[in-house]
C-alpha positions as CSV (number, residue, x, y, z in Angstrom):
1,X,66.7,36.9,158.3
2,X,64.3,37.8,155.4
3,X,65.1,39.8,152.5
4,X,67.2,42.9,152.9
5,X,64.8,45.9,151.4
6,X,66.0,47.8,149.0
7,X,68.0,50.9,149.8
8,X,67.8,54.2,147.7
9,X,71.4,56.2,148.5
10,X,71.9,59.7,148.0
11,X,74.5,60.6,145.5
12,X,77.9,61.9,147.3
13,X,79.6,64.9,145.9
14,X,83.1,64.0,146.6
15,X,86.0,66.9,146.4
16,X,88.2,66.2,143.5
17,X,91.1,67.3,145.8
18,X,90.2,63.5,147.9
19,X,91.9,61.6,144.6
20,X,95.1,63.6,144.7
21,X,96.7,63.1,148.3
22,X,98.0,59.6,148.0
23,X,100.3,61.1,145.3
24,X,100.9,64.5,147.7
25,X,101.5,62.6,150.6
26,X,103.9,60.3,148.3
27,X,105.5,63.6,147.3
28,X,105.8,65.9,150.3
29,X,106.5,63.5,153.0
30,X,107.4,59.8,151.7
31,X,104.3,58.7,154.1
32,X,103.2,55.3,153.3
33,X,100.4,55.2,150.9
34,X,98.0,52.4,151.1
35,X,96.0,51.2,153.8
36,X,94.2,48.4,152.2
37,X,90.9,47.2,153.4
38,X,89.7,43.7,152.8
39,X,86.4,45.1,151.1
40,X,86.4,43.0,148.1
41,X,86.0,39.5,150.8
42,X,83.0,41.4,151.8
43,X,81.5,41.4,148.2
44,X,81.7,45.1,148.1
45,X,82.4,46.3,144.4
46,X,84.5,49.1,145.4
47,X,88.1,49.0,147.4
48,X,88.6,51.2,149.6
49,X,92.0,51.8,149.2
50,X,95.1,53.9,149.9
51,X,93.3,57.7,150.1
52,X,90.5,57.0,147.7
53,X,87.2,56.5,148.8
54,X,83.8,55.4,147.7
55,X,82.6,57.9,144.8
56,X,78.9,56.2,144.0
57,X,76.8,54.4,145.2
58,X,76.5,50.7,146.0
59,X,74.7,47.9,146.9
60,X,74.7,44.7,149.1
61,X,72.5,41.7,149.9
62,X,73.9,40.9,153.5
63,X,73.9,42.4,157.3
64,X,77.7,41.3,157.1
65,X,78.9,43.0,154.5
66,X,77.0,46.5,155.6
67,X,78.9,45.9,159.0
68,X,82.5,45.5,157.6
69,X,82.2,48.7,155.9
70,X,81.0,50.1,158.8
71,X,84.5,49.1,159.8
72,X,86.3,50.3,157.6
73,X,84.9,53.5,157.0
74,X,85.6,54.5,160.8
75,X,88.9,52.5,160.2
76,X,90.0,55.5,157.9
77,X,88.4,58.4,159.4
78,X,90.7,57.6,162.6
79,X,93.8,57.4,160.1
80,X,92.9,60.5,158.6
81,X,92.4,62.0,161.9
82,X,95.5,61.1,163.0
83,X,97.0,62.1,159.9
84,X,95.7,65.6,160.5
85,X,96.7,66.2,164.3
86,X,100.1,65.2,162.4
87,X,100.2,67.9,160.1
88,X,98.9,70.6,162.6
89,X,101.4,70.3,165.1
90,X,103.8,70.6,162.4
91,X,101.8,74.3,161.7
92,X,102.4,74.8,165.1
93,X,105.7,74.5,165.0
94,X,106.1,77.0,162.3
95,X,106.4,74.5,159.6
96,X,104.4,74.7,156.1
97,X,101.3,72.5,155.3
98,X,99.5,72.0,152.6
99,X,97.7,68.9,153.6
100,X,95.4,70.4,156.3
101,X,92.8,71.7,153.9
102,X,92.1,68.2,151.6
103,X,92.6,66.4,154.8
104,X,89.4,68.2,156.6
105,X,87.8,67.4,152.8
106,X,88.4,64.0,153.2
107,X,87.4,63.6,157.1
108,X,83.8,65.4,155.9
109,X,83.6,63.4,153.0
110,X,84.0,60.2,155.1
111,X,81.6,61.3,157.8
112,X,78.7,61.8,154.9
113,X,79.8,58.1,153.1
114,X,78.7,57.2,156.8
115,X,75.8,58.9,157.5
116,X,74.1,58.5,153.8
117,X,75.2,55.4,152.7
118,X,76.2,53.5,155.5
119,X,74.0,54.2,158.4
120,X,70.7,53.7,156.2
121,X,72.0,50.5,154.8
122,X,72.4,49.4,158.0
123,X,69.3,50.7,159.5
124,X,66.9,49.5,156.5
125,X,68.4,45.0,157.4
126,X,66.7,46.2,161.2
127,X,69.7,44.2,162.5
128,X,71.4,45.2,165.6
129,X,74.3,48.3,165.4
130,X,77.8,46.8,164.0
131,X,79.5,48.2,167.3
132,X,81.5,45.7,168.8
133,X,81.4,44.9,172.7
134,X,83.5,47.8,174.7
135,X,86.7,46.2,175.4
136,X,88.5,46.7,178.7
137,X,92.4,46.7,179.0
138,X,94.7,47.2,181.8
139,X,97.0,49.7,182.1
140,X,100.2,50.1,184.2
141,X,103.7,51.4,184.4
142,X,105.7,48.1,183.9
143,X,102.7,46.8,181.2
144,X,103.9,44.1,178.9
145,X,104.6,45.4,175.6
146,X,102.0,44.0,173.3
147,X,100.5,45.5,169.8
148,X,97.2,44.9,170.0
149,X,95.5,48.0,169.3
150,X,97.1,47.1,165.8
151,X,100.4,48.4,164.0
152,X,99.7,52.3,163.9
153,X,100.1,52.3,167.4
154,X,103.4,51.1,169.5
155,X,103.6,48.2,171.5
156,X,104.6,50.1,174.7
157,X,101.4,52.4,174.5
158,X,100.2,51.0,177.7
159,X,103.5,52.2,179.6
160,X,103.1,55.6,178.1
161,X,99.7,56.4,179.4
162,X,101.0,55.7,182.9
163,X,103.0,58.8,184.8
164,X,105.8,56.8,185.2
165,X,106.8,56.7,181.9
166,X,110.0,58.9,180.8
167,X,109.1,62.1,178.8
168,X,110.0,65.7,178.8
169,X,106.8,67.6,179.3
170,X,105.9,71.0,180.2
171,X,103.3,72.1,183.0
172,X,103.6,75.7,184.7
173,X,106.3,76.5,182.9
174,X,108.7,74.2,184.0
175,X,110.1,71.0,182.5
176,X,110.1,67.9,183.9
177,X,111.2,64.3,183.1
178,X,107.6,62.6,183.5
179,X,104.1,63.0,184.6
180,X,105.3,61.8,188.3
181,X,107.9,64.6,188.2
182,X,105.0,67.5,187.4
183,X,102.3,65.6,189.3
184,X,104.4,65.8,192.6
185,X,106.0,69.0,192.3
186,X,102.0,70.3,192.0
187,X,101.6,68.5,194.9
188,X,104.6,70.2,196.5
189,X,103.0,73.5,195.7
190,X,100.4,72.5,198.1
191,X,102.6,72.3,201.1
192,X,104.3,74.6,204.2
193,X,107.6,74.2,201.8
194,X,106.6,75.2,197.6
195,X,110.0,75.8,197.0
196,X,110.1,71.7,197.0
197,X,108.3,71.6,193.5
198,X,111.5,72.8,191.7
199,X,113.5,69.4,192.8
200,X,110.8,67.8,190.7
201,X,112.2,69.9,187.7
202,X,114.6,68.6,184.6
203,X,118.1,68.3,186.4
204,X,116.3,68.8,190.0
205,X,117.8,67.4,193.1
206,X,114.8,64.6,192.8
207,X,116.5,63.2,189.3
208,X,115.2,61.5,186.4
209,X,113.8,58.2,187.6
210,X,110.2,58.4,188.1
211,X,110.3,56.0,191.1
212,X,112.3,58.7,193.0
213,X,109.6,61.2,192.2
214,X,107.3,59.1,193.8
215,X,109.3,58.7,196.5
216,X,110.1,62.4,197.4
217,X,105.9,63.1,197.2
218,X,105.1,61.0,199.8
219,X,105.1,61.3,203.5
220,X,108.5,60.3,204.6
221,X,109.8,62.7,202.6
222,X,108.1,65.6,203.8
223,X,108.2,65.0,207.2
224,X,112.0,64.7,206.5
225,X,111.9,68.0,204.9
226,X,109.6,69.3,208.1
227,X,106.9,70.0,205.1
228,X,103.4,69.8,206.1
229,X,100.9,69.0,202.6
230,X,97.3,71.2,202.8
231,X,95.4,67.6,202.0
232,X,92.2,68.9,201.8
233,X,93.3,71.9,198.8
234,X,95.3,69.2,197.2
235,X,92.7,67.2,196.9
236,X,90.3,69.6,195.4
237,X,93.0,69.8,192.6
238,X,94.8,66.8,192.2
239,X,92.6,66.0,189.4
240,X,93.1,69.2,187.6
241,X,96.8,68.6,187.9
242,X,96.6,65.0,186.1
243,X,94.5,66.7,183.5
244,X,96.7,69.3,182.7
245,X,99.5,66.3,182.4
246,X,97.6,64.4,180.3
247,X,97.5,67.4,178.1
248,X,101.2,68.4,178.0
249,X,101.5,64.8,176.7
250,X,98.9,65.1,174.3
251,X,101.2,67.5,172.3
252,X,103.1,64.7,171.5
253,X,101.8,63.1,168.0
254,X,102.8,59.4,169.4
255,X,101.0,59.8,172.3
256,X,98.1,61.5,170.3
257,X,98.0,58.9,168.2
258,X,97.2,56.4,171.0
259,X,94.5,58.8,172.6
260,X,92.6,58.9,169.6
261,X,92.6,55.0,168.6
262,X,91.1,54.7,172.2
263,X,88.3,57.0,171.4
264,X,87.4,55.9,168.0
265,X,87.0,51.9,169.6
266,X,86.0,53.0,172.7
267,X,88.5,51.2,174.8
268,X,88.0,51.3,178.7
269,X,90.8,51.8,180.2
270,X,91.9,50.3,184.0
271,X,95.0,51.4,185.5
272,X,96.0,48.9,187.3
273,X,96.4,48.9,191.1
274,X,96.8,46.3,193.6
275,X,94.7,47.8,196.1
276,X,92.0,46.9,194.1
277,X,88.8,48.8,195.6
278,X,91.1,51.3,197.8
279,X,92.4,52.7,195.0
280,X,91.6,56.4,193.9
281,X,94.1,56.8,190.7
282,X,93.7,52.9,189.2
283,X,91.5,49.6,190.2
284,X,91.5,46.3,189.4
285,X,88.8,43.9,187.3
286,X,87.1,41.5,189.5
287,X,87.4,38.4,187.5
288,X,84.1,36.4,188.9
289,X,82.3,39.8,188.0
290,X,84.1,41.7,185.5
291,X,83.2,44.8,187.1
292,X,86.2,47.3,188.1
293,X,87.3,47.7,191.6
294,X,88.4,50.8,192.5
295,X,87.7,54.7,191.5
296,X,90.4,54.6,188.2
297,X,90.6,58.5,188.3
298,X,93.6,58.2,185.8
299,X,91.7,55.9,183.7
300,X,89.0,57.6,183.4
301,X,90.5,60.8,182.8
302,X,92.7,59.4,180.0
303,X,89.3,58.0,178.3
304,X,88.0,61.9,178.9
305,X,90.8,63.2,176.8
306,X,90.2,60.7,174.5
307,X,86.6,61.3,173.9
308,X,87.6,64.9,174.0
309,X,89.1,64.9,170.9
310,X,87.2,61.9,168.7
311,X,83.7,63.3,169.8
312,X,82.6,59.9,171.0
313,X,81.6,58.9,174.7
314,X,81.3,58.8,177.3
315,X,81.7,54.9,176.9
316,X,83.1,54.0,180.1
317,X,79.4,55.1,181.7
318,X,77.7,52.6,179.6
């Protein structure tokens, strides 16, 4: 590669209030306070550090190094956003706080170190976009535990995107003990016998394990109940009902948490089902190919919600 041209970069007009919420957040809430990025490895003069960021202008002589701030730029914005979702569902919940208005400084201060200094640094090398290959993970109820999408988000996040996975949530009004519990009792809605939905509820006939929700929505279960399911309506709105799940969850800040670290590195997600290209809810990744058998509904719609609320996507149509 030849020379890098030079690059002239705006000057940023960053709010003073950016500086001051390490020491707030060390205050208010006892959060932790640094998230160190390797910057100075990359030859950049300036750390990025804690909740400081860039205040002038810099300069660099290699692709490399205009990539890894890439990185770490976007690395922070989805903290920060995180950080906010945080403190807005605490608003929601009636609680006071006063990090919501230097938190939406900091996100648009952090978007402009992108698009002013970092985009035309990267643009002026003409070397391809820093954006790594879309990686594709497997998803399923029983999922091995494994912290791989790094140590803001838990281990088990694979076994809580699935429906299977314990958690009071709300849909309709009612409460139920997972997203199998609210998925069937919709279903149940659907039927010659409604009244079945409420055994789906918290302390309904149906219980807590999700395997027995599954269970009572299927077809031995109904016909033992001499129910008769309207297929064709259900159909039309099964996939209404499994967005409005993956909602209720989404109130949860864990589960948030996980959403948004999907959309920000534009993860595509497979639930993973056996029956391979029969499958309408997961799939299966042909390993000669690499190409995903099956129609992943849930997948996809998880990766919906997900680009939803980062504002980047569709990926998984790429």
């Amino acid at each position: 590669m030849g020379p890098t041209p030079s690059v002239t970069k705006p000057t940023l007009d960053i709010p003073d209030s950016v500086g001051n919420i390490q020491g707030k957040l060390r205050v208010s809430h006892g959060l932790p306070t640094t998230i160190i990025i390797g910057m100075e490895a990359a030859g950049i003069p300036r750390v990025l550090c804690g909740y400081t960021i860039l205040r002038e202008a810099w300069s660099t002589e290699e692709y490399e190094r205009g990539a890894r701030l890439y990185l770490a730029v976007d690395h922070l914005h989805t903290q920060y956003t995180r950080q906010l979702a945080v403190e807005r569902s605490r608003v929601d919940s009636g609680l006071r706080s006063a990090l919501v208005p230097p938190l939406l400084e900091t996100l648009e201060a952090l978007e402009q170190t992108m698009e002013h200094v970092v985009l035309p640094l990267l643009d002026a090398t003409e070397t391809p976009s820093p954006v790594p290959p879309i990686p594709v993970l497997q998803f399923f109820s029983r999922s091995t535990a494994k912290a791989d999408l790094g140590p803001d988000v838990p281990a088990n996040w694979r076994n809580r995107l699935s429906n299977f996975y314990s958690c009071t949530l709300v849909l309709n009004g009612q409460q139920y003990p997972s997203g199998e519990h609210a998925f069937h009792a919709t279903k149940a809605l659907h039927s010659t016998r409604p009244e079945m939905s409420l055994s789906f509820v918290v302390g309904g006939s149906v219980g807590p394990l999700s395997v027995d929700a599954k269970r009572a929505g299927g077809k031995t279960f109904y016909r033992q109940h001499g129910a008769v399911l309207d297929v064709a309506r259900w159909r039309d709105r099964c996939d209404d009902t499994q967005r409005a799940i993956i909602e209720s969850k989404a109130l949860d800040p864990v589960f948030l948490g996980i959403l948004l670290t999907i959309g920000h590195r534009r993860i595509h997600l497979v639930h993973f089902e056996r029956s391979g290209s029969k499958s309408y809810w997961g799939g299966t990744i042909d390993k000669e190919t690499g190409r995903i058998k099956g129609t992943n509904r849930l997948g996809v719609l998880l990766m919906e919600a997900a680009s939803k609320r980062t504002g980047v996507g569709p990926w998984w149509s790429l």
